[in-house]
C-alpha positions in Angstrom: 6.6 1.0 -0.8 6.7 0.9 -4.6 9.1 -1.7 -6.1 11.6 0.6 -7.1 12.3 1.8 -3.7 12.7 -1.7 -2.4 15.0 -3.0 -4.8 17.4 0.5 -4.0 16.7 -0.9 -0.6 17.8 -4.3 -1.2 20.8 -2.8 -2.4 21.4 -0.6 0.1 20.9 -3.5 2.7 23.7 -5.6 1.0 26.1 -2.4 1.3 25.7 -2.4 4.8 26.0 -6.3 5.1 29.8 -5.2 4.8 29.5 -4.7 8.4 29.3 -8.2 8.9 32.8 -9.9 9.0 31.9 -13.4 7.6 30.1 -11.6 4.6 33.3 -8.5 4.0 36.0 -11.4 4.0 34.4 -13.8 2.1 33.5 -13.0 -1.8 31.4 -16.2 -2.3 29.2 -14.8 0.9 29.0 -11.0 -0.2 27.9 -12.1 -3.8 25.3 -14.5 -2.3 24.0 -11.8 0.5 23.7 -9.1 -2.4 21.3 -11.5 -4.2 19.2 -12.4 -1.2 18.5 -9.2 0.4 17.5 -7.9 -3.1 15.8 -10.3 -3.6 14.1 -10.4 -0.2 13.1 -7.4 -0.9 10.9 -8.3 -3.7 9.9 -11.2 -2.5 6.8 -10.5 -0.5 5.2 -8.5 -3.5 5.1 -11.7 -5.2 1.4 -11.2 -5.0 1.3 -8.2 -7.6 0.6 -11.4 -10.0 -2.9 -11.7 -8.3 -3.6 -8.3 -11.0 -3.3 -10.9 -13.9 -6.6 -12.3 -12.4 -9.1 -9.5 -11.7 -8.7 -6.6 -9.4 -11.2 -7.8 -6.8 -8.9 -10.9 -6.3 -5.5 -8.2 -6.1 -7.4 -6.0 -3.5 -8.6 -8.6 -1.0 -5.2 -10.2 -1.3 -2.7 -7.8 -2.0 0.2 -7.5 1.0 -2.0 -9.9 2.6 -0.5 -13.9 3.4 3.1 -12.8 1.5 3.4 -9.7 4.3 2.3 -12.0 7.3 4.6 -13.7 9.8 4.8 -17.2 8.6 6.0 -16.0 5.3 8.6 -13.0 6.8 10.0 -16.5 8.1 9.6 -18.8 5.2 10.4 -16.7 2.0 14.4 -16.4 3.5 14.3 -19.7 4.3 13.3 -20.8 0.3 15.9 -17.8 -0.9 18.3 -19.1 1.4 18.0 -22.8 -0.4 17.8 -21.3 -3.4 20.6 -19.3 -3.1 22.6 -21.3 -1.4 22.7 -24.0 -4.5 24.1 -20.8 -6.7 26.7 -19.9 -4.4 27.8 -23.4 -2.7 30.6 -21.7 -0.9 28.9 -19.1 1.0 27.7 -19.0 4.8 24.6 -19.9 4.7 23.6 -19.0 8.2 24.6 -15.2 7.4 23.1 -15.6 3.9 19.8 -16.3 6.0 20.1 -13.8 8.2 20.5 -11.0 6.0 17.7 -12.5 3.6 15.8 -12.3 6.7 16.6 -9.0 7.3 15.5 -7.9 3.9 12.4 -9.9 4.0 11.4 -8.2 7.2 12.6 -4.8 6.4 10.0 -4.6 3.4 6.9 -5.9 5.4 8.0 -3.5 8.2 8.0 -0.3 5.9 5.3 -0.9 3.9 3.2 -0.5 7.6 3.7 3.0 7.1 2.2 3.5 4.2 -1.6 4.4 4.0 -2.1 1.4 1.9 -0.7 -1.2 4.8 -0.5 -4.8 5.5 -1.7 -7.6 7.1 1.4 -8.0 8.7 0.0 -9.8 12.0 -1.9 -12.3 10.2 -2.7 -15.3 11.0 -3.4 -13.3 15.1 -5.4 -11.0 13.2 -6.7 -9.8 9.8 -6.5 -6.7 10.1 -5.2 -3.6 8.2 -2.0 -2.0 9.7 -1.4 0.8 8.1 0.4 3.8 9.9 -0.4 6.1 6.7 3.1 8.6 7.1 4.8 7.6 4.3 3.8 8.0 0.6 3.8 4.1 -1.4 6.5 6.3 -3.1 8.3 8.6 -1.2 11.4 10.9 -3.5 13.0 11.9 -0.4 13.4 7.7 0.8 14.2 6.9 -2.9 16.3 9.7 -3.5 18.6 9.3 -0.2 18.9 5.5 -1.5 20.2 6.5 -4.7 22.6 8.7 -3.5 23.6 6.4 -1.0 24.3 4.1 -3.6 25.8 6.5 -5.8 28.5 7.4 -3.1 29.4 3.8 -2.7 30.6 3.4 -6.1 32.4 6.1 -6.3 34.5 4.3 -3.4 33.5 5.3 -0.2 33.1 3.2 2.6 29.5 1.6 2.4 29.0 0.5 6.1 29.5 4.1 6.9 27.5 5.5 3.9 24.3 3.5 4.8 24.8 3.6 8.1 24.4 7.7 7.8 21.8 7.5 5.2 19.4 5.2 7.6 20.3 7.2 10.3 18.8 10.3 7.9 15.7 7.9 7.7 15.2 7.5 11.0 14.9 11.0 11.8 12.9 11.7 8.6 10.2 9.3 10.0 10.2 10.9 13.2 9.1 14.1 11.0 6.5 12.3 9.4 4.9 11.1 12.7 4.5 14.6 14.3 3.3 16.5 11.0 0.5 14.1 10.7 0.2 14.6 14.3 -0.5 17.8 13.8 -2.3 18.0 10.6 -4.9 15.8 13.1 -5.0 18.4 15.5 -5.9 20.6 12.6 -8.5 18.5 11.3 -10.3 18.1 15.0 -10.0 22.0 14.8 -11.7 22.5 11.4 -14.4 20.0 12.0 -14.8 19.4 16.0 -17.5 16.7 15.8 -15.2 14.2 13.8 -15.7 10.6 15.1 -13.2 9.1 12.2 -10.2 10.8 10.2 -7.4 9.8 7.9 -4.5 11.8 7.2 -2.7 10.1 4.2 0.7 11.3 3.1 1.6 12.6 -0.7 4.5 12.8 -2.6 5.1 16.4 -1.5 6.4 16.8 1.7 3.9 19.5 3.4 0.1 18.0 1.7 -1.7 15.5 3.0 -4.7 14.1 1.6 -7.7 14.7 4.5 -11.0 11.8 4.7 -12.8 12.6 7.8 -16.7 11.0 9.1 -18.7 12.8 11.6 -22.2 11.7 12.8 -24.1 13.5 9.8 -21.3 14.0 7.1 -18.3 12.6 5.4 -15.8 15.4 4.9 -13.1 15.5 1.8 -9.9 17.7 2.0 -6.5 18.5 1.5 -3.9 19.6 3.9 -0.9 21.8 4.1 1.1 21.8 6.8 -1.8 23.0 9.3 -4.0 24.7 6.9 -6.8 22.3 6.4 -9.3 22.9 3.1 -12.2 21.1 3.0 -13.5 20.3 -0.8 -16.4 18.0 -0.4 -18.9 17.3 2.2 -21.6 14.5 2.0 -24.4 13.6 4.1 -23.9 10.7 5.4 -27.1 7.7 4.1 -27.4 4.3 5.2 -27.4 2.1 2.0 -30.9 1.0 1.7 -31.7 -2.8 2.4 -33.2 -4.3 0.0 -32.8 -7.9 -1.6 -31.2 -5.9 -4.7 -28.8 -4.2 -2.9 -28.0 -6.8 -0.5 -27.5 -8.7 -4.1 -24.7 -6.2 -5.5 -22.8 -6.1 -2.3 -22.3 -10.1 -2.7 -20.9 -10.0 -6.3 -17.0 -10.3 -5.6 -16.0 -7.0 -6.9 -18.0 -4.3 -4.5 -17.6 -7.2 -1.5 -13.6 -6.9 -2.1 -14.1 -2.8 -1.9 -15.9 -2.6 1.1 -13.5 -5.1 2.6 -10.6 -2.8 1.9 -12.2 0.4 1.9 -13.4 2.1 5.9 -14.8 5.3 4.5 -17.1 5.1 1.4 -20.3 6.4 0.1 -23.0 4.9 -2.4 -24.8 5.9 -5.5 -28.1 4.4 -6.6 -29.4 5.0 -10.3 -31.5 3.5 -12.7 -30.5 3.1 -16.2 -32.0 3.4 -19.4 -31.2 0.0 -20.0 -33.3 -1.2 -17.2 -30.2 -2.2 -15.1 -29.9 -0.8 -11.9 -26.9 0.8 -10.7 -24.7 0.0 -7.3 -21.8 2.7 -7.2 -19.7 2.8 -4.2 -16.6 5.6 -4.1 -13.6 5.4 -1.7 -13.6 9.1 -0.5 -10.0 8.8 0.5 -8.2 9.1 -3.2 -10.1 12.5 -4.3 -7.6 13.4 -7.2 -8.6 16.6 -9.6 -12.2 16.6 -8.4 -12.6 13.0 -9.3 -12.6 9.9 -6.9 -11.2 7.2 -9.0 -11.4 4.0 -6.7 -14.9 2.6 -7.3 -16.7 -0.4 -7.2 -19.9 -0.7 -9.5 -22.3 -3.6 -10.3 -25.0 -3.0 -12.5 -28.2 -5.3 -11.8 -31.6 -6.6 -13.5 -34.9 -7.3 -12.5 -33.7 -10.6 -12.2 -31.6 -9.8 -9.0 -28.7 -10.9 -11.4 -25.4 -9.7 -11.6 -25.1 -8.3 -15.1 -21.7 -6.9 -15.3 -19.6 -5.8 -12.1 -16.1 -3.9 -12.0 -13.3 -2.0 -8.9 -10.8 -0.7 -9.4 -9.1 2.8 -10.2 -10.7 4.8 -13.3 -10.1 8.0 -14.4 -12.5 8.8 -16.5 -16.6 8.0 -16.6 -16.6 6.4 -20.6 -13.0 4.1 -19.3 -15.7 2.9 -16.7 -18.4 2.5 -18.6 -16.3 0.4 -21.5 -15.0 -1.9 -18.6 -18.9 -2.4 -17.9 -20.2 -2.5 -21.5 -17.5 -6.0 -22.2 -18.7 -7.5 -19.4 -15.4 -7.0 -17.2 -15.5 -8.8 -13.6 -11.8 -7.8 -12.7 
């Protein structure tokens, strides 16, 4: 999820701590509990800094050892030290628990989204992303604030938050079976599909549609069943040679294809002699355009001339991230 729906979350967690005797009759402990589940909220997106470095670093890394299961157990343990030398007076065995609680709840959502985690490292590096839930999703956000809302105007927040999550719950539920069936719908509209993803939106009924068969990658939109494909590309191998196999070792199209599952390439030569590598994430299609990209442009040389990933929006913002020499 984006930032601003964990820290309503954080919030929204210390509400509910009210539940918890030791925390309700305790000011010290409620004050203390506030600040760790807000900030264990934040705290596994810590990484975001990585973005100060390049984007090839930020995508490999990104939700990666901060979302795993040694740090869901060590980051309340440091905000629980931490903490615990602000407050001196408050429990520190409930100020851990609910730290943890935070800490856990913002690896555990962010599985839904389409953008994942590594959440079972160090078992596994894999991806886990469910892909139901937008990074930002209003309704979530907007239920938070409300929530929120109604608790200072005096209501009773164990209850309040207790109704909202329960609203949450169900709203998940909803999520699961429309991509469900917008999958169904996609099998329907292409047949020979051997790989699909079904990514949510901010609106409630579109979903953005990626789907491989054994000849073509396919590129649509979906609303509520009605699937429209846009694109359809025949699906090359990447030839093999020594200049190729060159670009896809320079660290910025190496960190897209280790985040990216469903991709095709471009091949061009340019006037400057250079030779262009473009690979393009078919999942983000957005106005016609696909902005995620990875390009390296090589010489005769089998050097690495200039390299960059990320998301661009428009060809000359690409080609002025090239032209400076940019290896984020």
């Amino acid at each position: 999820m984006d930032s601003a729906t964990h820290l309503v979350m954080g919030v929204a967690l210390g509400g509910l701590a009210l539940a918890d005797p030791v925390v309700a009759d305790n000011s010290v402990t409620f004050a203390a509990v506030m600040a760790g589940t807000i900030l264990g909220s934040q705290a596994p997106d810590v990484d975001t800094v990585l973005k100060l470095r390049n984007n090839a670093i930020y995508i490999r890394h990104h939700r990666g050892i901060t979302h795993s299961i040694p740090a869901v157990l060590l980051w309340p343990i440091a905000l629980t030290v931490l903490l615990s030398f602000i407050f001196q007076e408050a429990n520190v065995l409930h100020l851990w628990l609910w730290t943890f609680l935070a800490v856990f709840l913002h690896v555990f959502v962010d599985i839904f989204n389409a953008y994942g985690t590594q959440a079972l490292r160090p078992f596994s590096r894999k991806w886990v992303a469910l892909g139901v839930i937008n990074t930002f999703d209003p309704y979530i956000f907007g239920l938070h604030c409300i929530g929120i809302l109604i608790w200072a105007f005096g209501a009773n927040s164990v209850l309040t938050f207790s109704i909202m999550y329960a609203i949450i719950f169900c709203y998940y539920i909803v999520r699961f079976m429309l991509q469900a069936a917008v999958k169904k719908a996609v099998h329907h509209a292409i047949q020979d599909e051997d790989y699909v993803i079904v990514a949510p939106t901010m609106r409630f009924l579109y979903w953005r549609v990626a789907a491989a068969s054994k000849t073509h990658y396919y590129v649509g939109r979906a609303y509520g069943r009605t699937i429209n494909i846009y694109d359809k590309f025949e699906i090359r191998p990447i030839p093999k040679t020594e200049m190729i196999e060159k670009a896809l070792e320079d660290r910025n199209l190496a960190a897209f294809t280790s985040f990216s599952p469903l991709y095709r390439w471009e091949i061009s030569e340019l006037e400057s002699g250079l030779t262009e590598v473009r690979l393009i994430d078919l999942r983000y299609r957005s106005n016609d355009h696909y902005p995620f990209v990875a390009v390296a442009h090589v010489n005769e040389e089998l050097n690495i001339v200039n390299s960059y990933t990320g998301w661009i929006f428009s060809e000359d913002k690409l080609q002025r991230k090239l032209q400076i020499g940019s290896s984020d």
